[in-house]
C-alpha positions in Angstrom: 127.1 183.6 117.0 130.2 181.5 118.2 133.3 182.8 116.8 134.2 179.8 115.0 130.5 180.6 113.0 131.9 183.6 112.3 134.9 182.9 110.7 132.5 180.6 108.2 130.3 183.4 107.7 133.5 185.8 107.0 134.7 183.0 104.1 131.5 182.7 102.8 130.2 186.4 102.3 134.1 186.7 100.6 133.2 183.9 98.5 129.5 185.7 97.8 127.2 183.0 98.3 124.0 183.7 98.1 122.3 184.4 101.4 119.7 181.8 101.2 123.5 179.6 101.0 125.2 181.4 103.9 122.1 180.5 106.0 121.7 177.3 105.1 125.4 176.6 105.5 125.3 178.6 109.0 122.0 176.1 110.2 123.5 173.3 109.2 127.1 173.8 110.7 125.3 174.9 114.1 123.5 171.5 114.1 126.4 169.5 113.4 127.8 170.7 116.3 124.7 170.5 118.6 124.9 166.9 117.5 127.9 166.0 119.5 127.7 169.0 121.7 131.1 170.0 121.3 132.9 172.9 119.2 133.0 171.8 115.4 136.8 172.2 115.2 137.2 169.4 117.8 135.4 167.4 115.4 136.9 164.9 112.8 136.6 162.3 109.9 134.4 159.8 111.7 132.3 162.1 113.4 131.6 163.2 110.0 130.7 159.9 109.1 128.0 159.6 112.2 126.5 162.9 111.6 126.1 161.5 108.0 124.1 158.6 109.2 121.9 160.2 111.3 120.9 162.7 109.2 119.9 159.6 106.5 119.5 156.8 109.0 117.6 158.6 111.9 115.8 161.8 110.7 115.5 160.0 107.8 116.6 163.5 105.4 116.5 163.4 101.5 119.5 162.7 99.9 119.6 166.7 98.2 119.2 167.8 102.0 122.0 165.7 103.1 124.2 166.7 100.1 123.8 170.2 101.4 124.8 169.3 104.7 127.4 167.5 103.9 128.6 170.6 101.5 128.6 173.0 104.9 130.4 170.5 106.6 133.4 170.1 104.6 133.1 174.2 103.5 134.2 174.7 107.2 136.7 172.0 107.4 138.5 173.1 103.9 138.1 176.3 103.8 137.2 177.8 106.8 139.6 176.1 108.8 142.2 174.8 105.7 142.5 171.3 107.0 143.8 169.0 104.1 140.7 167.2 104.3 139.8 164.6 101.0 136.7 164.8 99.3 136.4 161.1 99.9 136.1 162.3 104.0 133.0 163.8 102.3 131.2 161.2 100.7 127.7 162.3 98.8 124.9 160.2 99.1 123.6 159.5 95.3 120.3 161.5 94.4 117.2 159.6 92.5 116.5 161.8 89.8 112.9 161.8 89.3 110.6 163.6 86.8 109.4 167.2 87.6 105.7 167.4 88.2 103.6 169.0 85.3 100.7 170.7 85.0 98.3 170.9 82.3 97.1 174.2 80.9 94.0 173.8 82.5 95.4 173.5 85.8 97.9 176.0 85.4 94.6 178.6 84.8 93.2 177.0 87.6 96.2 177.6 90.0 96.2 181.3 89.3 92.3 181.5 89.7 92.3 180.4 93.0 94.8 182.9 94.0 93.6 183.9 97.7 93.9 187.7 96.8 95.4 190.3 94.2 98.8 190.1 95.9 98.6 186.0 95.7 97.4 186.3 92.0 100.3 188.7 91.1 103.0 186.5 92.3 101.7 183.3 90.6 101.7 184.8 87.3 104.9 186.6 87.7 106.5 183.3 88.4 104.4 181.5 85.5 105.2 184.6 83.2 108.6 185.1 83.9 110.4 181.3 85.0 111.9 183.3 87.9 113.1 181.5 90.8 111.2 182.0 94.0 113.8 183.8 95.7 114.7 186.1 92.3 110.7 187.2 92.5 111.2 187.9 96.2 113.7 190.5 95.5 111.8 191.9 92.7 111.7 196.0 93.6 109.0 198.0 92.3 112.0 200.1 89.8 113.1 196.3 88.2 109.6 196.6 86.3 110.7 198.3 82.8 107.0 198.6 81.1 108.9 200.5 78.3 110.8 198.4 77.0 108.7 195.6 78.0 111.3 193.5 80.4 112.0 193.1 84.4 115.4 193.2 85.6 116.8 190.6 87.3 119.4 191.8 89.9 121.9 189.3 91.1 120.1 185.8 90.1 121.9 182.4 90.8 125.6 182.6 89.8 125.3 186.3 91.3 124.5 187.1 87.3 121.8 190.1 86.0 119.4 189.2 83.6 116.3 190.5 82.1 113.3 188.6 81.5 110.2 189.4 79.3 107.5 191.5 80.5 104.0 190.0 78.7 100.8 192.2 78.3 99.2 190.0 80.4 101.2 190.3 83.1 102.0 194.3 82.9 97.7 194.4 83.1 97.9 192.2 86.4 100.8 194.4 88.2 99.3 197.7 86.9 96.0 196.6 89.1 98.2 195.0 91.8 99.5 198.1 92.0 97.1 200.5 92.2 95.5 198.1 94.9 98.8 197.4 97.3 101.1 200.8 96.2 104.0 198.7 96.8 107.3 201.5 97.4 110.3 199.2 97.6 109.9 195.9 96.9 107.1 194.8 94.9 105.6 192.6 96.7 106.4 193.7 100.5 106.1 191.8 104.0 102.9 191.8 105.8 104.5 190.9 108.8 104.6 193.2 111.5 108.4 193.7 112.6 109.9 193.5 109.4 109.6 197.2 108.7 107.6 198.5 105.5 110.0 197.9 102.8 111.2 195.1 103.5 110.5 191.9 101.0 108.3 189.0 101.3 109.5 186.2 102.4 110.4 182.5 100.2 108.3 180.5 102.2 105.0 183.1 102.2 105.3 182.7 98.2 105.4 178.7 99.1 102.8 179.1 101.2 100.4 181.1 98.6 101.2 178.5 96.2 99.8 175.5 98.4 97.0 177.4 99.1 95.9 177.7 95.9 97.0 174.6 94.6 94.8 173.1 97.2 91.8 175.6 96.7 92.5 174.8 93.4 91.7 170.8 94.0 95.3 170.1 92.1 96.2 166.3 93.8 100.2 167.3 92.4 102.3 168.7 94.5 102.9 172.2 93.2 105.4 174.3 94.3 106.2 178.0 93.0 109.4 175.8 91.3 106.4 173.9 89.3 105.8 177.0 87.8 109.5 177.7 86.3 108.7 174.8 83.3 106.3 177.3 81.7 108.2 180.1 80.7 108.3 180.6 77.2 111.6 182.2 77.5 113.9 182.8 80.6 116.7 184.4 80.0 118.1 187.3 77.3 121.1 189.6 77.3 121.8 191.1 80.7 121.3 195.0 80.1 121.1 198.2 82.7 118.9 200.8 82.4 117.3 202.8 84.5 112.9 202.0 84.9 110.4 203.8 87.0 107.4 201.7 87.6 105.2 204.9 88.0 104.4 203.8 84.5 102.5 200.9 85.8 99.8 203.6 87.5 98.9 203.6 83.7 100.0 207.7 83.7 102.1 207.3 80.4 101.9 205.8 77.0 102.3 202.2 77.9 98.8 202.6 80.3 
């Protein structure tokens, strides 16, 4: 990593993005660069403007994606490097909002069915269950699933916030045989990869990936993506609280089995 990247990651982790944020804003300054194959801080307003373009005109980018570039960009003009830059030097491109896709009940069941295994099924319903975001379910350790008091802590969501979420019947009965099946330590759903090390977490786009899969096993046309999922929480968010759980209970070795 070039020093100037550095400094940028420095102001962000002080600013504590998210990490999904910091990567994103990392990737996209290292390409801006690349672009014009010279240091960012030789950089200026109209090569701004031309990285702009291509990223619309040439690669041909959604307007969200270049929004997020554009947002890296100026982070490391303004504030990694406090140039007095204006935010017309940063100019958005305007979004079309379009409907979210929606599934029917029927599909929804049909979705989850055609899970590829235990581990796929699991995820699916936790995200159908719960409305967590893909990365929040990521993150999920195995002591965030309070069978007692019927909720799963969420640790440092969007906004850096704690939350709980409700923990349905239905979906304690699926994680109690996921678990006895997979005897997840850490994380609750662990990487398969080999590399990664035992405990550490699945990754965003494997929970992507299992959701394509079954969509299309599924013979869903929509394009579903664990996001799709999110509009059929019955209820998403209550008052954050901290207490201590030990998923043990989900080996069905206490009163809740």
């Amino acid at each position: 990593m070039t020093h100037l990247r550095k400094m940028m990651l420095e102001e962000l982790q002080r600013r504590n993005y998210a990490q999904s944020t910091v990567e994103a804003y990392i990737s996209a300054l290292r390409d801006f660069a690349n672009h014009f194959h010279r240091p960012p801080d030789q950089l200026g307003p109209e090569h701004i403007r031309q990285f702009q373009l291509y990223l619309l005109r040439d690669r041909k980018l959604a307007a969200n994606t270049v929004k997020q570039r554009m947002a890296a960009v100026q982070f490391f003009f303004v504030r990694t490097l406090k140039r007095a830059y204006l935010r017309e030097d940063f100019p958005y491109p305007k979004a079309p909002r379009r409907l979210p896709v929606v599934l029917s009940q029927e599909e929804v069941t049909r979705l989850i069915d055609a899970a590829s295994d235990l581990s796929h099924r699991a995820m699916l319903m936790t995200l159908y269950s719960t409305g967590l975001r893909r990365s929040e379910m990521v993150h999920l350790k195995v002591s965030d699933i309070d069978s007692r008091r019927m909720v799963i802590h969420v640790h440092l969501g969007k906004g850096s916030k704690d939350r709980d979420v409700p923990l349905s019947l239905k979906l304690l009965e699926t994680l109690r045989e996921y678990w006895q099946w997979r005897k997840p330590r850490t994380y609750l759903f662990p990487s398969r990869v080999a590399g990664r090390g035992p405990d550490a977490p699945i990754t965003a786009k494997a929970v992507w990936h299992a959701c394509r899969g079954a969509a299309r096993r599924a013979g869903i046309q929509k394009r579903v993506a664990p996001h799709t999922l999110r509009h059929y929480a019955t209820s998403r968010t209550m008052p954050p609280r901290r207490t201590a759980a030990a998923f043990y209970r989900l080996s069905g070795q206490t009163d809740v089995a």
